[in-house]
C-alpha positions in Angstrom: -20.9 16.0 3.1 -21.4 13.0 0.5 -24.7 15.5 -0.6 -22.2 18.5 -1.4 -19.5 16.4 -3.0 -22.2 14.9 -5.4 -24.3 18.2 -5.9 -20.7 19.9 -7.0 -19.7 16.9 -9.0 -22.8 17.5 -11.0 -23.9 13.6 -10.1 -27.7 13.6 -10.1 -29.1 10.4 -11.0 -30.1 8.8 -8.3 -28.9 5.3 -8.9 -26.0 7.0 -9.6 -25.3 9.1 -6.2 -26.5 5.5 -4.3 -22.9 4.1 -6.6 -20.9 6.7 -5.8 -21.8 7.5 -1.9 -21.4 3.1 -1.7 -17.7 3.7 -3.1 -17.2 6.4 -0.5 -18.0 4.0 2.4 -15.1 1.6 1.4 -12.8 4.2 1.0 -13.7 5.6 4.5 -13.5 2.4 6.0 -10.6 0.8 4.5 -8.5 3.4 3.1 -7.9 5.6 6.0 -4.5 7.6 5.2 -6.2 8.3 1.0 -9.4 9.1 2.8 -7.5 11.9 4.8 -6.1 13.0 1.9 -8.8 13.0 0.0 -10.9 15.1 1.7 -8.4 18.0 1.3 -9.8 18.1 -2.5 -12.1 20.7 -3.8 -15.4 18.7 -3.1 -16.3 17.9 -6.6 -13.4 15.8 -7.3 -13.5 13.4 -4.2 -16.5 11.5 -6.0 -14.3 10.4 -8.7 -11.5 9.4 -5.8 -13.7 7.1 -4.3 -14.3 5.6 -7.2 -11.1 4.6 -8.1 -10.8 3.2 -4.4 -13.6 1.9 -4.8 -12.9 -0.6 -7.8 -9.1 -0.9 -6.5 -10.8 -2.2 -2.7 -13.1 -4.8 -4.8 -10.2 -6.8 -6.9 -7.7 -6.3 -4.5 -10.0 -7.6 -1.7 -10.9 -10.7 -4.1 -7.2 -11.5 -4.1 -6.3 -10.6 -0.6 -8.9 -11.5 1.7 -7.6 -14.1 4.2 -11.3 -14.5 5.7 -12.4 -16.4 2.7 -11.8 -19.8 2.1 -11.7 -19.5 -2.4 -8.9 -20.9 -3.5 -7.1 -19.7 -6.4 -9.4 -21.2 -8.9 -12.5 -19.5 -7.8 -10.7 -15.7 -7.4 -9.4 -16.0 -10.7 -12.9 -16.8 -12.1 -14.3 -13.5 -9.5 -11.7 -11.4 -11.3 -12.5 -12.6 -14.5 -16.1 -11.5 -13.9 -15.4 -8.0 -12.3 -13.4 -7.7 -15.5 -16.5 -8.7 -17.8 -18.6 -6.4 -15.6 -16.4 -3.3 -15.9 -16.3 -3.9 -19.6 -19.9 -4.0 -20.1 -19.9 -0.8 -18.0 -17.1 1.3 -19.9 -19.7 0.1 -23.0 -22.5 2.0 -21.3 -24.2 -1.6 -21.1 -26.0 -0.4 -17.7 -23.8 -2.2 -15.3 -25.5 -3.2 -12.1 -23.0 -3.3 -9.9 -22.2 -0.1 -7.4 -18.9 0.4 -8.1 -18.6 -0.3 -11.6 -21.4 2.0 -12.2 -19.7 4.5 -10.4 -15.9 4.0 -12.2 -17.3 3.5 -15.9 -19.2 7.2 -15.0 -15.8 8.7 -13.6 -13.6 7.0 -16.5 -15.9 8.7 -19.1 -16.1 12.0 -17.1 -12.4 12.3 -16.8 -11.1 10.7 -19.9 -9.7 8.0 -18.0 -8.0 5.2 -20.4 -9.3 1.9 -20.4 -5.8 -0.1 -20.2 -5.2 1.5 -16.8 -8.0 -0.7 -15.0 -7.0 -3.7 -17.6 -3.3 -3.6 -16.5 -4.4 -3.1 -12.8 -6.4 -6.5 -13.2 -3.3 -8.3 -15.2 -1.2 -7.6 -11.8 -4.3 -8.4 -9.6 -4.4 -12.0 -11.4 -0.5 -12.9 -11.3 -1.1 -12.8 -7.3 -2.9 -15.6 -7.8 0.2 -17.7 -9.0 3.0 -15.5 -8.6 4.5 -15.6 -4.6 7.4 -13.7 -5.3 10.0 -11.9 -7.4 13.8 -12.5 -8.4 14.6 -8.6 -9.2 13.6 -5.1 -8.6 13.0 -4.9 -12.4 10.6 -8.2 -12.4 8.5 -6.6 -9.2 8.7 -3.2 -11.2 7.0 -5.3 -13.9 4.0 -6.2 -11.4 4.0 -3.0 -10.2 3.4 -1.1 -13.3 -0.4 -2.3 -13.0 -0.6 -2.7 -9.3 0.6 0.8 -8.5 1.7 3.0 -11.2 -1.3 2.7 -13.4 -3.2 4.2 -9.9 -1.4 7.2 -10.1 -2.0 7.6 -14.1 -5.7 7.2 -13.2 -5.9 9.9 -10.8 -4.0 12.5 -13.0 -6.8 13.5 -14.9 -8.7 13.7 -11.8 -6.2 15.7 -9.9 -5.7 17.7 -13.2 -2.3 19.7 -14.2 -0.8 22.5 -15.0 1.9 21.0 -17.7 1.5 18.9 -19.8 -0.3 15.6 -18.6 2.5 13.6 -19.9 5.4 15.6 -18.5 3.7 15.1 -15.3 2.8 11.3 -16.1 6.1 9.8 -14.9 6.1 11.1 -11.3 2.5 10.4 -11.1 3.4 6.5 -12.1 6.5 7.2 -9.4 4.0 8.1 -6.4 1.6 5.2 -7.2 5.1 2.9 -7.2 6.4 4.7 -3.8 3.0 4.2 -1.7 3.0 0.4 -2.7 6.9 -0.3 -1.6 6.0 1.5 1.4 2.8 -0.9 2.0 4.8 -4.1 1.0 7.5 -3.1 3.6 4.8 -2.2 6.5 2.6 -5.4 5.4 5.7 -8.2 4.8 4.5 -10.0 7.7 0.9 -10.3 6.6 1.9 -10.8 2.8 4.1 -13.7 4.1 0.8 -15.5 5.4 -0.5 -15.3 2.2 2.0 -16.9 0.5 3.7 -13.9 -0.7 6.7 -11.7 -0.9 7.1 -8.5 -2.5 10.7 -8.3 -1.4 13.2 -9.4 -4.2 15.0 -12.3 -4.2 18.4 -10.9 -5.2 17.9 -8.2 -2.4 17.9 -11.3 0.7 20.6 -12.5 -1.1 22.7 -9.2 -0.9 22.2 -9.7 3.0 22.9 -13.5 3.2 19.1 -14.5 3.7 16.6 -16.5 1.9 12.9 -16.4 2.1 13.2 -19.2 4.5 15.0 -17.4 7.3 12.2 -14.8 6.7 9.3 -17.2 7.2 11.1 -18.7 10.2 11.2 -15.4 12.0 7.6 -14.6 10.7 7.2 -18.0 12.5 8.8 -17.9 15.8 8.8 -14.0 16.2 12.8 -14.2 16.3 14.6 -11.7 15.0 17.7 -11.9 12.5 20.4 -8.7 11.9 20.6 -9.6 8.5 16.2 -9.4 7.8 16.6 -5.8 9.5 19.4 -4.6 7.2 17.1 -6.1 4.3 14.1 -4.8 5.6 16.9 -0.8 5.9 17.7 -1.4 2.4 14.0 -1.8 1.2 13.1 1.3 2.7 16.5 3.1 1.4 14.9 2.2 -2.1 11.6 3.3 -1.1 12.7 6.6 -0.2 14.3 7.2 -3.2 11.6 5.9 -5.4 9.6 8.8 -3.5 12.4 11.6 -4.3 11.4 10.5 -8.0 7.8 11.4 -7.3 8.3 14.5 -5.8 8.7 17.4 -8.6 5.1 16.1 -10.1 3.8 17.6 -6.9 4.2 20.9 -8.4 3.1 19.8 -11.8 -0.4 19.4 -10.3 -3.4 21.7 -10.4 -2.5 23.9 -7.2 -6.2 22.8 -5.7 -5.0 19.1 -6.1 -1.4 19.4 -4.5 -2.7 19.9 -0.7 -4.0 16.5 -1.0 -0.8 14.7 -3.2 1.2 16.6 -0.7 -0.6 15.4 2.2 -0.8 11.7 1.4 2.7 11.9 0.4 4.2 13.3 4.3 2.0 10.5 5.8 2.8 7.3 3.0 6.3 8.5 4.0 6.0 8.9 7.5 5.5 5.2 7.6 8.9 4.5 6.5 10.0 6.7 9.7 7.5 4.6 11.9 8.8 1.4 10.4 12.6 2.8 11.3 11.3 3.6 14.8 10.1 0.3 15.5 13.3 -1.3 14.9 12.5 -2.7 11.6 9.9 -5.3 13.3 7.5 -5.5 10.7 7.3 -9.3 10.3 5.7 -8.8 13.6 3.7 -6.4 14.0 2.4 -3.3 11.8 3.6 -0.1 12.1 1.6 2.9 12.3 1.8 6.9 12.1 0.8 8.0 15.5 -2.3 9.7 15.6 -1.4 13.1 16.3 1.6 13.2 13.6 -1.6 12.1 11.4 -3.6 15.2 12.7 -0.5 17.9 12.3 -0.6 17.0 9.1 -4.0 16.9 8.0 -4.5 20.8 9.6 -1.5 22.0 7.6 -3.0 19.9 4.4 -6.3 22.1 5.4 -4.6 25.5 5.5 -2.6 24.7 2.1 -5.7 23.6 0.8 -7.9 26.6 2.0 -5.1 28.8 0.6 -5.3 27.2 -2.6 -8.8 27.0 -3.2 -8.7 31.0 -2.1 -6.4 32.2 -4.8 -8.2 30.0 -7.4 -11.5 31.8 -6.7 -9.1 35.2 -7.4 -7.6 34.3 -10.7 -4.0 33.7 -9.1 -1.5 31.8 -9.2 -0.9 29.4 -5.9 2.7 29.3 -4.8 4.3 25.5 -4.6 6.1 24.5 -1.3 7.1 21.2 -1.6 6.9 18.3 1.0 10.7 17.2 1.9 12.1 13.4 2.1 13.3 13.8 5.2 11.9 12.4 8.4 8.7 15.4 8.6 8.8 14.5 12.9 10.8 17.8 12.9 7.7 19.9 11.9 6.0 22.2 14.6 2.9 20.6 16.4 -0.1 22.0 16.3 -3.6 21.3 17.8 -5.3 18.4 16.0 -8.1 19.2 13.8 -11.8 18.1 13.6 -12.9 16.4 10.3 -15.8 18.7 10.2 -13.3 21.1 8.6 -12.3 19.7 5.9 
């Protein structure tokens, strides 16, 4: 498969396919839901996915990663030097690195601004210093270029069929919905790092502090008042996704089987998080496996139809992905990944 998706990406250089094929092992081994998705793309476009994994994986894993012992000091200086490196490849200075090779190609193929990947690396350094937020509006700040700014590089990927910046917006929207919903699974884990992507004035609304939410992190205890902040979180989540959801149909129709796709299953972790009773500080919830499977067949049909009708000229019709809980859907048998 990674032969096909380079042969129709028109990616011959050898060096080059070695870069690209590198970025799709990170993204297959670390980004499991996008990976799904992903693969409902028409083949020559998943190349330029994996590299915007890809480089996302590398910085946020310099940040993140709780197996190494850097301090602060020494992943600011790593960031600092992926920055350098990504310059010099954006300049066409024959970057050595795999995936910066294979992100400065996809940035020029696609016409892929340059802030995007600057402003991603801002956020990436303020989690160096910055352990949590006051507002919604500061953490919307932060999230511009952690999560917005991914959406804004995958529209010209994903292409459109409006203008790029009518559909710019609810492309910034999704990459903000898919984060909230990772900071709400991931609060317990975000907590060991020193971190908190929950606002300040939102515990306060509930009567807790960040203390009472390290102390149940702590004892495994659980607090009423946590689970009504952890409700409201999602509340706002949902609705931060019901902002995303007309770009869906302001995609190219061979790109919206995939958006739509990773959009029911980002989602459906706010309904696994509500199943669990709100128990994320500890443990991580998780889309079943066969709710992951019905939805990757009926991403596979939509995506099949779509790629059909765009061999004949036509027009694909749009059938939206609701907010609402999707566990209501029809079940079908799960499907192989040899089909997609």
């Amino acid at each position: 498969m990674t032969v096909r998706e380079l042969d129709a990406a028109g990616i011959h250089d050898p060096a080059l396919r070695a870069a690209y094929t590198h970025c799709r092992g990170l993204n297959a081994r670390h980004g499991k839901t996008y990976f799904l998705a992903t693969r409902l793309l028409p083949v020559d476009r998943r190349p330029a996915v994996h590299a915007l994994y890809g480089f996302a994986r590398w910085a946020d894993d310099i940040v993140d990663d709780l197996d190494s012992a850097a301090t602060p000091g020494e992943r600011g200086r790593a960031l600092l030097a992926l920055e350098a490196q990504l310059e010099a490849g954006l300049r066409r200075e024959g970057a050595t690195e795999p995936v910066i090779r294979a992100l400065a190609d996809t940035a020029r193929r696609y016409g892929i601004d340059r802030v995007h990947f600057t402003d991603f690396l801002a956020s990436m350094r303020s989690d160096l210093t910055v352990g949590g937020y006051a507002s919604y509006e500061e953490l919307g700040r932060y999230m511009h270029g952690s999560a917005a700014v991914i959406g804004l590089q995958m529209l010209p990927v994903l292409g459109t069929v409006t203008p790029r910046e009518e559909a710019a917006p609810h492309a910034a929207a999704l990459g903000v919905a898919f984060q909230l919903t990772n900071f709400l699974r991931d609060v317990g884990e975000d907590l060991d790092r020193g971190r908190l992507y929950l606002p300040a004035e939102l515990l306060a609304a509930h009567g807790v502090d960040r203390e009472r939410f390290e102390w149940s992190r702590r004892t495994g205890a659980r607090d009423a008042r946590i689970t009504d902040v952890l409700r409201a979180a999602a509340a706002h989540n949902r609705a931060v996704y019901r902002d995303a959801l007309p770009g869906i149909a302001m995609l190219a129709p061979v790109s919206r089987p995939c958006i739509r796709t990773a959009f029911v299953l980002y989602s459906g972790i706010l309904d696994a998080i509500a199943a669990d009773g709100y128990a994320v500080l500890h443990r991580r919830s998780v889309v079943p496996r066969r709710r992951r499977a019905v939805v990757a067949l009926d991403g596979l049909v939509r995506a099949v139809a779509a790629r059909a009708v765009s061999r004949r000229g036509e027009e694909a019709p749009v059938a939206e992905p609701s907010c609402a809980s999707p566990s209501s859907r029809p079940r079908v048998a799960p499907v192989g990944e040899e089909a997609l």
